[in-house]
N, C-alpha and C positions, 0 to 999 in steps of 0.2 A: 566268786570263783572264776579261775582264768581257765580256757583251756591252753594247753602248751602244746604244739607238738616237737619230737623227738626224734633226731633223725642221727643214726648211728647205726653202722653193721656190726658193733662189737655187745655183741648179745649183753652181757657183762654188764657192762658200763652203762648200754641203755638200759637195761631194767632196773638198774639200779639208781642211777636218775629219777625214770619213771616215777617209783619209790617215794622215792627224796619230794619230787612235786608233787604227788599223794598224798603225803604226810604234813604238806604245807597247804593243804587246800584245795589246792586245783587238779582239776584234770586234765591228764597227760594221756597223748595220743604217740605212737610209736610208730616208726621205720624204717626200715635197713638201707635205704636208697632215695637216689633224686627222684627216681619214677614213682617209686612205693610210695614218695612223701608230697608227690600232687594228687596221688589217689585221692591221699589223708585230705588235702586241703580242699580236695573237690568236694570230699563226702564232710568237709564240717569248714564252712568258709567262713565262720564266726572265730576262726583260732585265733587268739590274742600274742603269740609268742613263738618261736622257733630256736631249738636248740640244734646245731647244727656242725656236723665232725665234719672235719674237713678232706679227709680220706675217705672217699666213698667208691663202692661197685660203680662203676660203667661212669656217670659224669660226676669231678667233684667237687668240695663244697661249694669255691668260691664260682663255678659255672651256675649250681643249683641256686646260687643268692645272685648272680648277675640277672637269671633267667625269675627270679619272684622281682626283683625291682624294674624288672621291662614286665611285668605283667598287670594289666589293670586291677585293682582292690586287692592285690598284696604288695604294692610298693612301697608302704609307710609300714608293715607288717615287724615289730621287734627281733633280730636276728640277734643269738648268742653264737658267734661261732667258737668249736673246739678241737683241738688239736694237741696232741701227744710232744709232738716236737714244732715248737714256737719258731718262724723264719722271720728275718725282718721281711721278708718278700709277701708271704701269706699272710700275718699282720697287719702291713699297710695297706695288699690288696686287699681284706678283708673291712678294713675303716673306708678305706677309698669308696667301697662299693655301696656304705653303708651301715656296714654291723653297728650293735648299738653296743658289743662288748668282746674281746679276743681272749678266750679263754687258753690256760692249758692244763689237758688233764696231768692229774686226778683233781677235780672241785669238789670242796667239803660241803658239808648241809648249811653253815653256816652262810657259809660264800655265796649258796645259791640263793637263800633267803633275802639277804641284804639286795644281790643284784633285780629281783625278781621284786621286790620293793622300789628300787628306785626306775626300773623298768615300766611299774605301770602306777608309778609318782609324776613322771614325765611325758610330756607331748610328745612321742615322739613323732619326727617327719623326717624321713631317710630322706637322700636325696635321689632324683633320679638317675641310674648308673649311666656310665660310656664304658666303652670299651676298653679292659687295662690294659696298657704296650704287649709289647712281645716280649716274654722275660726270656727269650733265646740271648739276650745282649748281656750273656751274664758276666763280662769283663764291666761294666759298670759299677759305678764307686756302690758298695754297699754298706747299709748300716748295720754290721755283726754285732749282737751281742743277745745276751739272755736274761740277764739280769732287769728286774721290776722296774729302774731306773730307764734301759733300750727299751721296752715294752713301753712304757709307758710316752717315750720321744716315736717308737714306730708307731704308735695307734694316732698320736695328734697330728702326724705327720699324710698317715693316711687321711685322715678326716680332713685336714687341709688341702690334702690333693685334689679335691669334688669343692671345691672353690676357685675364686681368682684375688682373695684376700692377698693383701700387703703379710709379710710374714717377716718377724724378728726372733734372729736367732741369735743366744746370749751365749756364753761358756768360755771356760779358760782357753788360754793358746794350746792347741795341738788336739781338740778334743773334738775335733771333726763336722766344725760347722762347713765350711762350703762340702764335705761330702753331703751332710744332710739335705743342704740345699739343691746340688745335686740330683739326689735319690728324691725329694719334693719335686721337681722339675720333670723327670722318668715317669712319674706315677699319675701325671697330671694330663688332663684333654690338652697341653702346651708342648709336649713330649717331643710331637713331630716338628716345632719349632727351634729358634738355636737358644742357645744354655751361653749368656756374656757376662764375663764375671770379671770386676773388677775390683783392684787393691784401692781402697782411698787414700791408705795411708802410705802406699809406695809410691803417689803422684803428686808432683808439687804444687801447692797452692795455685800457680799462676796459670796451673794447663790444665787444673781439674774441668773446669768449665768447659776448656776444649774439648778434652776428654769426653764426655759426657753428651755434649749438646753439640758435638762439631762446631766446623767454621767454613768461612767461606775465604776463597783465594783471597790474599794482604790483607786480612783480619787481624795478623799482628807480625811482625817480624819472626819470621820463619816458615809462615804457614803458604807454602808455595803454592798450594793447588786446592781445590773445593773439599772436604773432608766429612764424613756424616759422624756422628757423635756414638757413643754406643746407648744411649736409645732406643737408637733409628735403627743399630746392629738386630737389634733384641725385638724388634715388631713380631708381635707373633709368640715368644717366645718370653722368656722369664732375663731380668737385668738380676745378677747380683752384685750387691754393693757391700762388699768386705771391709771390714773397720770401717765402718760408718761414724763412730765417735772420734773419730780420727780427724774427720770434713769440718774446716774452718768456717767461723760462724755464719761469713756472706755467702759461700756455697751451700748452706743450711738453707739460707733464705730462696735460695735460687730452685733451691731441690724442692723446697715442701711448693712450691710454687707449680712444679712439674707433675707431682702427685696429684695435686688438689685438680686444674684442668686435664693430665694427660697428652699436652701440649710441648712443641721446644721449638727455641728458637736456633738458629746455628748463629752462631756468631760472626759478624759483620754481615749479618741481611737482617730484613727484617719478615721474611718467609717464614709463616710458621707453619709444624710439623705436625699431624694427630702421629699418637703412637698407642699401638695397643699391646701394652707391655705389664706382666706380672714381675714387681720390687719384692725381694729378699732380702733384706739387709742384715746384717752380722756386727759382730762387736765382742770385745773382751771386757770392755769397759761397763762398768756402773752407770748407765746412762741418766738413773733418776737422781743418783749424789751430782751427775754433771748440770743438769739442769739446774739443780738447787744451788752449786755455784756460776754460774751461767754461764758455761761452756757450752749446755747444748739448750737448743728452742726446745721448750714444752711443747710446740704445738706443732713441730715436727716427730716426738716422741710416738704423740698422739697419733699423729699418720702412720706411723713405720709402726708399732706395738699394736696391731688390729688382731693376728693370732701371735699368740710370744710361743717360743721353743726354746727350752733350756738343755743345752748339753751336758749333763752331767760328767764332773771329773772320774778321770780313773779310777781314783780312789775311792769313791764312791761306787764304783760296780764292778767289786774283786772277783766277782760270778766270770766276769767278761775277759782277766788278766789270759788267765792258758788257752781258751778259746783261741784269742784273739792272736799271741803267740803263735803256735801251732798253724791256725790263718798265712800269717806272714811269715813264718817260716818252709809254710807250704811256694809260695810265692818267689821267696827267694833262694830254694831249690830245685825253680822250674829248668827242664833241661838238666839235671844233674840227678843222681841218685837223692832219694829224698830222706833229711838229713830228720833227728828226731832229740825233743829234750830228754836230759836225764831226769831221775826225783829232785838231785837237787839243785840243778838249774830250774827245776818247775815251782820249789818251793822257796826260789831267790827270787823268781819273777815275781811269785804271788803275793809277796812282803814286802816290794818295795813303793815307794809313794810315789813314782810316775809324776814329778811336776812337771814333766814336758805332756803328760796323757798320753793318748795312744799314739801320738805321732814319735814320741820318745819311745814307744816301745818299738813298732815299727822298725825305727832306725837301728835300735839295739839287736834286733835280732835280726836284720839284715847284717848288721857290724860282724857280731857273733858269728852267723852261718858261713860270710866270707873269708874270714880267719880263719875258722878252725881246723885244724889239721884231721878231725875225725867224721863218721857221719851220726856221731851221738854229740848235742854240745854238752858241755857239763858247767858247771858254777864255775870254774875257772876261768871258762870261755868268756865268761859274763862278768869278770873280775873289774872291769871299769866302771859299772857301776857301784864299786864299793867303794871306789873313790869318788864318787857323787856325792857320797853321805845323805844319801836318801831313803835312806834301807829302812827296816821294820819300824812299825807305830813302838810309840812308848809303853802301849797297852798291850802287849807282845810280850809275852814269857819270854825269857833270855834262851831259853834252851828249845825254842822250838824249832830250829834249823837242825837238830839235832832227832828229832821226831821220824819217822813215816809218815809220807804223802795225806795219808787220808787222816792221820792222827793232828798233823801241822794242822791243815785246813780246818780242822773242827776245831784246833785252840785260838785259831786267828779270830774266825766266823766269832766264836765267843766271846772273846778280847772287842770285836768290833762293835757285837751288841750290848755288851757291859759297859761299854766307852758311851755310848750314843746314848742307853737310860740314863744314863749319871750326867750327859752333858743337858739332855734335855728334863733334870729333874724327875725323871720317873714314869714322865709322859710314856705312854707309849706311843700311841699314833704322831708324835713328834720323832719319835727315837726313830720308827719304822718311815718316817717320811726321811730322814738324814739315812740310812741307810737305803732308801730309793725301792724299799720294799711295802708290800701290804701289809695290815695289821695282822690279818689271819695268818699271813704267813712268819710274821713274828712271832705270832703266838706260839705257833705250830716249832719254830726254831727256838723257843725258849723253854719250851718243855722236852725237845728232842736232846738238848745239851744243857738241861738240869738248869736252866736259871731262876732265879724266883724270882716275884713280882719286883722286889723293892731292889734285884739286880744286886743286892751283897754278896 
């Protein structure tokens, strides 16, 4: 038997937790507050677990877990933090710090069960916190979204942040790797350093090296004056290397060279450099099919793949389409009366396949809000994207643009989880992994919109 304590002002929901860990075994100790909840830990310093809301009276959550991991014998202590409304901000602050899971409420018994199994299955060793930035910087690229598939990129993201790992991040074009990297960069002890991001694939083979490793004056025709590499830009701070699968094979050899010591040389000396620099690297590419036709070194893979980060496409996280709209249309009616979708510009957005991802939305409803002659857009407004021919799945009732808002969405959502049992055989925890959701919460959406098991 574990003890657990519970730390929520919302009388409700902690007793009912409470309950929930009652009924599974353990005993659960309660509190409405940061202060109430070191009472608790003073008067039973054996507590195995922490359930922890993150809106609290007077400090909150994420103060009350920075302040148990600067405190001696509860720094390794399991933190579930929980929260009503999921931020990437709070999220990643929350993995950053530590947490061992970022909930949002409401959590079933189930959910609770499972985590609180794999919670005291595993060693856990938090790590020790620092201090998160100043999230005053809120013009900073953020990673907006809600859906299981964002959650799941802002918690790795967080947890990578309490590192100085090598990080690769994978995903189609337009689906927001350098902001990730970014937002990884902001959240990291590197933050007050500088952020050098470079295209691999926008620089010519002959100058990447330069690029890179600088040179020194007559190193090669052109190079008029001493030059530092970006590197040497980035001490201190984080290099991102964008299309990475992009870098020709002898620039491979020179890079994993740079990883492995830390070391550069500038070209035309023989002066070498320490650099103390945190690698990002990015890719649209298939890296492990390019290995296998040997386009890229295996054992540069191996360096750059130490945490992987997968950007899931658009179309994979329909939760995120109007959000993220609404975001950018917020954006690009700053300075002007703020312009707003109709139902059925909301339910064009939510049906189309986005193969540019959000950077194609983005641009569309920049396109849209600048055109339009109204401050409502409507589907009209948004008529170029019909000429994209990228409009609704095939698994789309023909008449659901014809629908109400909230009717659309629940035939699509259905359509989407019918398509994914049938492509994954019936699996579910496969169906729910392509759809970038949990099981429970699959389950929970297959019986809230009538599906049965075998998805006929």
């Amino acid at each position: 038997m574990a003890t657990i304590l519970i730390i929520d002002d919302d009388d409700a929901f902690r007793e009912g937790l409470a309950e929930t860990v009652q009924d599974l075994g353990h005993q659960p100790l309660e509190a409405r507050s940061g202060k109430e909840a070191f009472e608790r830990l003073h008067e039973h310093a054996a507590t195995d677990c922490v359930f922890l809301d993150f809106r609290l009276p007077g400090a909150d959550g994420l103060a009350v877990l920075e302040t148990l991991r600067n405190t001696p014998g509860w720094q390794t202590v399991p933190v579930v933090m929980l929260t009503a409304h999921a931020t990437s901000d709070n999220t990643i602050g929350a993995m950053r710090l530590g947490a061992f899971e970022h909930l949002t409420k409401p959590v079933g018994r189930d959910e609770i069960a499972a985590l609180l199994e794999r919670i005291f299955s595993t060693q856990c060793n938090a790590p020790v916190a620092r201090a998160f930035p100043d999230e005053a910087a809120s013009r900073e690229p953020q990673l907006l979204g809600v859906s299981e598939a964002m959650r799941d990129v802002q918690k790795r993201i967080g947890r990578a942040a309490a590192t100085n790992s090598t990080v690769l991040i994978t995903g189609e074009t337009g689906t927001g790797k350098e902001v990730a990297a970014r937002v990884l960069h902001r959240a990291s002890a590197r933050a007050g350093g500088p952020f050098v991001a470079v295209n691999c694939a926008a620089i010519p083979d002959d100058l990447l090296e330069s690029e890179l490793f600088g040179h020194a004056r007559g190193a090669f025709t052109g190079a008029q004056s001493d030059r530092a590499g970006r590197f040497e830009e980035a001490h201190g701070g984080t290099l991102f290397l964008d299309e990475v699968g992009d870098m020709p094979l002898a620039m491979q050899a020179k890079l994993l060279r740079v990883l492995q010591e830390r070391q550069v040389t500038r070209l035309g000396t023989n002066r070498v450099v320490t650099v103390d620099v945190r690698v990002v690297a990015a890719t649209h590419r298939d890296l492990p099919s390019m290995v296998a036709a040997g386009t890229f070194r295996q054992d540069l893979l191996f360096r750059l793949d130490v945490i992987p980060l997968h950007m899931p496409p658009l179309r994979e996280r329909v939760a995120d389409i109007l959000p993220l709209a609404e975001h950018f249309l917020s954006s690009a009616s700053s300075g002007t009366q703020r312009k707003h979708l109709s139902a059925d510009a909301q339910r064009l957005l939510a049906t189309f396949a986005w193969p540019g991802n959000v950077r194609e939305l983005a641009n569309a409803v920049e396109r849209a809000s600048a055109l339009a002659p109204g401050q409502v857009l409507t589907r009209e407004d948004f008529g170029f994207l019909s000429a994209a021919k990228g409009g609704a799945d095939d698994a789309i009732p023909p008449d659901l643009l014809e629908l109400p808002l909230s009717q659309a969405v629940a035939r699509l959502e259905r359509a989407l989880i019918v398509h994914a049992l049938a492509a994954s055989g019936g699996n579910r925890a496969e169906a729910a992994r392509k759809l970038g959701i949990s099981r429970q919460s699959l389950y929970t959406r297959m019986t809230s919109l009538g599906i049965s098991g075998n998805a006929s």
